[in-house]
C-alpha positions in Angstrom: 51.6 -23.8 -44.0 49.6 -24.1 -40.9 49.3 -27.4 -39.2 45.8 -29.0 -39.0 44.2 -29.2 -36.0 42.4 -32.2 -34.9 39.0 -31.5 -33.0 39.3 -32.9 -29.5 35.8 -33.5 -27.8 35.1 -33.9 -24.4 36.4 -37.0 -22.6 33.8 -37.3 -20.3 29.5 -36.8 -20.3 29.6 -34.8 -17.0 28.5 -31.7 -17.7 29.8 -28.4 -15.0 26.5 -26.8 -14.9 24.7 -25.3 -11.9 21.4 -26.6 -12.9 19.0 -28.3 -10.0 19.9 -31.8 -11.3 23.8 -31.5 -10.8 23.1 -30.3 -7.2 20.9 -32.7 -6.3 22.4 -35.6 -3.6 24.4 -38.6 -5.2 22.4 -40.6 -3.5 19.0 -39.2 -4.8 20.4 -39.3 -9.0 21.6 -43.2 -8.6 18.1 -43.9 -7.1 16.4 -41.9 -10.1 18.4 -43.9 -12.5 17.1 -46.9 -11.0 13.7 -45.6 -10.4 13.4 -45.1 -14.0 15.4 -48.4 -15.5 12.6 -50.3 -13.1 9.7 -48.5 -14.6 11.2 -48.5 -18.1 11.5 -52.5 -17.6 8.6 -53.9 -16.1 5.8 -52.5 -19.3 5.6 -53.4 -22.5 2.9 -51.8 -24.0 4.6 -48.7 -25.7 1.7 -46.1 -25.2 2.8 -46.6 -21.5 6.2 -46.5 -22.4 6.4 -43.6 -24.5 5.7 -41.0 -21.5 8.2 -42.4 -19.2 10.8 -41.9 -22.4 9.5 -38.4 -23.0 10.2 -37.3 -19.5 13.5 -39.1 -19.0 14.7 -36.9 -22.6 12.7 -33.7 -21.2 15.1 -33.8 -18.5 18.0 -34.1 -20.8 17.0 -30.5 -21.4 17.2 -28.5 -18.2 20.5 -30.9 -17.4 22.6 -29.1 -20.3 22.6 -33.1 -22.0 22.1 -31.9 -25.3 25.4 -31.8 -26.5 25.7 -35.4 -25.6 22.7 -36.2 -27.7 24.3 -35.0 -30.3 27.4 -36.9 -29.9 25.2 -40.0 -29.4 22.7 -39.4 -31.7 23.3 -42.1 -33.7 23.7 -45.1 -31.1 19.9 -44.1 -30.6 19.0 -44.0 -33.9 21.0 -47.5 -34.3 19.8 -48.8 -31.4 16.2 -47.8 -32.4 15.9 -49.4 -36.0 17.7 -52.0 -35.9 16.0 -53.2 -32.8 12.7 -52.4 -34.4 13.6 -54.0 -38.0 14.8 -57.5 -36.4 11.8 -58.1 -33.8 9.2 -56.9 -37.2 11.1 -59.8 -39.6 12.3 -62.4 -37.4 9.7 -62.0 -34.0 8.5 -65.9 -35.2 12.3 -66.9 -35.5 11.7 -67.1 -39.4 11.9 -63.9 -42.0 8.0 -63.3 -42.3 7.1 -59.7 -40.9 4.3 -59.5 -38.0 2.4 -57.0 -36.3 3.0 -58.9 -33.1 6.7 -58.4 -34.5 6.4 -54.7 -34.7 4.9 -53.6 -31.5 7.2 -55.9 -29.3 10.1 -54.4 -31.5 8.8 -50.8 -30.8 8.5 -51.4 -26.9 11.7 -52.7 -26.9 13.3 -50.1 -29.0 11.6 -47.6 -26.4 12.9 -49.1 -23.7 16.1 -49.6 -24.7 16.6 -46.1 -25.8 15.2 -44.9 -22.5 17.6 -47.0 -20.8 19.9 -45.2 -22.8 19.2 -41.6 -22.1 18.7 -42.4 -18.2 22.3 -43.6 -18.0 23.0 -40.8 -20.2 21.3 -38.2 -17.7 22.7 -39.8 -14.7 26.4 -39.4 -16.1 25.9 -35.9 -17.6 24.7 -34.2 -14.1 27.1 -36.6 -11.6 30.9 -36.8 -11.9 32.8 -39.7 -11.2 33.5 -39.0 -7.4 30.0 -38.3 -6.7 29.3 -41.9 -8.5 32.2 -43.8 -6.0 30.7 -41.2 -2.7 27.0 -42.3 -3.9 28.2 -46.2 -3.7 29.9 -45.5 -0.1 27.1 -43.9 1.1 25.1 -47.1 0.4 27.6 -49.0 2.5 28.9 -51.1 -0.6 32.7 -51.8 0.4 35.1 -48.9 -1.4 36.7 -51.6 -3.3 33.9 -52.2 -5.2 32.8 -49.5 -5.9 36.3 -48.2 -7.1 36.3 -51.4 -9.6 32.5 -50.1 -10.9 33.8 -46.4 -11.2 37.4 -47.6 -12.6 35.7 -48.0 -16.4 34.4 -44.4 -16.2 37.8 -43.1 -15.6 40.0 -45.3 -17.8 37.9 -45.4 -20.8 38.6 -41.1 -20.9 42.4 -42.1 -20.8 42.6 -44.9 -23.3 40.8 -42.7 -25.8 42.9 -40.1 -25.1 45.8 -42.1 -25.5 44.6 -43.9 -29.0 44.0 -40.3 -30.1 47.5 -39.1 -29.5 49.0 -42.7 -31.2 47.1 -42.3 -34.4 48.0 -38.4 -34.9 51.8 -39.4 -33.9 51.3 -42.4 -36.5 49.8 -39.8 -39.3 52.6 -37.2 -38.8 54.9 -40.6 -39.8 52.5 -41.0 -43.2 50.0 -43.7 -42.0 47.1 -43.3 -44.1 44.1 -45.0 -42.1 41.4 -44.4 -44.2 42.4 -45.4 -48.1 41.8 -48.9 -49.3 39.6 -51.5 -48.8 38.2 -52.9 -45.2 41.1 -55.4 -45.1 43.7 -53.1 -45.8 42.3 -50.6 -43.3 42.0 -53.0 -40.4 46.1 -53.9 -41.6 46.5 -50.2 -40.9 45.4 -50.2 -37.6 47.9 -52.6 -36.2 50.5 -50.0 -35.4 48.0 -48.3 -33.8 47.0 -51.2 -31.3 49.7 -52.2 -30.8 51.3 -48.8 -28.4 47.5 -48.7 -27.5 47.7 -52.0 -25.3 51.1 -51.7 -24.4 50.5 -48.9 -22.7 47.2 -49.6 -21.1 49.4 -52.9 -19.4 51.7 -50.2 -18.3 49.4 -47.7 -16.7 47.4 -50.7 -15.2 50.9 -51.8 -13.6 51.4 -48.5 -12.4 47.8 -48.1 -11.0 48.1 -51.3 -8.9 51.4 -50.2 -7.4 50.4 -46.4 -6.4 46.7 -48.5 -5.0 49.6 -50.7 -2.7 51.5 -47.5 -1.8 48.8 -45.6 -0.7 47.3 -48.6 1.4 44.1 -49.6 -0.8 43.8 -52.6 0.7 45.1 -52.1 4.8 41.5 -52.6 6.1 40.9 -49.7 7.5 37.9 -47.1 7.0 38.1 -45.1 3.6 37.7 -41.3 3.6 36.3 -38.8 0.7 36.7 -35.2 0.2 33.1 -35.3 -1.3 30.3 -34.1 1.2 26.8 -33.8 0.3 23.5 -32.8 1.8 20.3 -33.7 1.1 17.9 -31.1 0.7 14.1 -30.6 0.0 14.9 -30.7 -3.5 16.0 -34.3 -2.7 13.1 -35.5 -1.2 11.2 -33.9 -3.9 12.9 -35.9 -6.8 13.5 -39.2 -4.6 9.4 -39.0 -3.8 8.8 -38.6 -7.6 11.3 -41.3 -8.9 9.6 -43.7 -6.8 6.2 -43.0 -7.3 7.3 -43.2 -10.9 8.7 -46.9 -10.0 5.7 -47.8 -8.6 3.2 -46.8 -10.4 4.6 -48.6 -13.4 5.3 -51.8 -11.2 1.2 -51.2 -10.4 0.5 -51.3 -14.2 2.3 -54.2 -14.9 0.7 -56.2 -12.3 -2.5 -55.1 -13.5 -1.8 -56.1 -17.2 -2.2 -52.4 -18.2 1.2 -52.3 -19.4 1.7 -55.5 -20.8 0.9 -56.3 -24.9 -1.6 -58.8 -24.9 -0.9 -62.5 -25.3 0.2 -63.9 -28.7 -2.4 -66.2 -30.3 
């Protein structure tokens, strides 16, 4: 009898492509994302909101994203009704449903879910070292931005490792998913348990290789990542901003603001 294989999916959201959006500059994706969080954040008014979200998932499309869509298809769908269903009933702080309710629940489920597939653009067309050479290049010290990349390369390894605990913890005849909630959560214990253990471990071992190979001596930090802008940058960077701006311009105008509540 054959053993079963478990599905393993990919660790990470980057995706190896050689589309126009992975070879664009570091530097010119981080100032997208922010370009388009800014313009996602300052309207309100969801008929200005809902092109900005079209062409933030358009892009998901030439970037090779959509298999990540599919793996987070339902934290947008969550994300998206649930946001919309609480501001509807409870916009007044009392169950009692509103059209004022509705529309600031759909512009913030917009939002929210364009936030969402911005960061989820940004990390499928830049890897990890282009993140940390993008934060260099910005002059932000190296030790920062190693602490703001460090969660996109442990959270990879820690699922990793809770994957290989619970199959080792099936093959000894733990059943995780019979019983009841309680008796579930119970059944999880023995898998927490290596689970933390050895994230204190590999953390231990992380800040003695960082000593050994001088993280902290002072002196000026080097990367094997080199990238050059190109007029495919200063085409993107010129649209990201006009994109910022012309949605700061239509929230200071009102345009893309829902009217005051009576």
């Amino acid at each position: 009898m054959a053993a079963a294989e478990v599905e393993r999916v990919p660790l990470t959201l980057y995706v190896p492509a050689a589309g126009r959006l992975q070879r664009l500059h570091p530097v010119t994706k981080l100032a997208g994302l922010v370009a388009f969080v800014i313009a996602a954040f300052v309207v309100d008014q969801p008929l200005v909101l809902l092109p900005l979200s079209a062409a933030v998932f358009a892009l998901l499309v030439p970037a090779g994203a959509l298999p990540n869509v599919r793996r987070l298809r339902f934290m947008f769908v969550l994300v998206f009704v649930f946001t919309l269903v609480v501001w509807t009933f409870f916009f007044r702080g009392r169950f009692a449903p509103t059209r004022a309710g509705f529309l600031y629940g759909l512009s913030t489920a917009i939002r929210l879910d364009t936030f969402l597939a911005a960061g989820l653009l940004f990390l499928s067309t830049t890897r990890i070292e282009e993140i940390a050479y993008a934060i260099g290049c910005l002059r932000v010290p190296h030790n920062v931005g190693f602490t703001l990349t460090l969660a996109f390369r442990l959270v990879p390894v820690f699922y990793d490792s809770a994957l290989a605990v619970v199959q080792a913890q099936r093959c000894r005849g733990l059943e995780l998913h019979r019983g009841g909630p309680v008796r579930r959560l119970r059944r999880f214990v023995p898998v927490l348990v290596p689970v933390l253990i050895g994230a204190l471990r590999r953390a231990d071992r992380m800040a003695m290789a960082l000593e050994l190979r001088g993280f902290n001596s002072g002196r000026p930090r080097t990367t094997y990542v080199r990238a050059r802008a190109g007029p495919a940058d200063a085409v993107a960077g010129t649209i990201a901003a006009a994109t910022a701006v012309a949605y700061v311009t239509l929230w200071a105008t009102g345009i893309g603001r829902l009217a005051p509540l009576p």
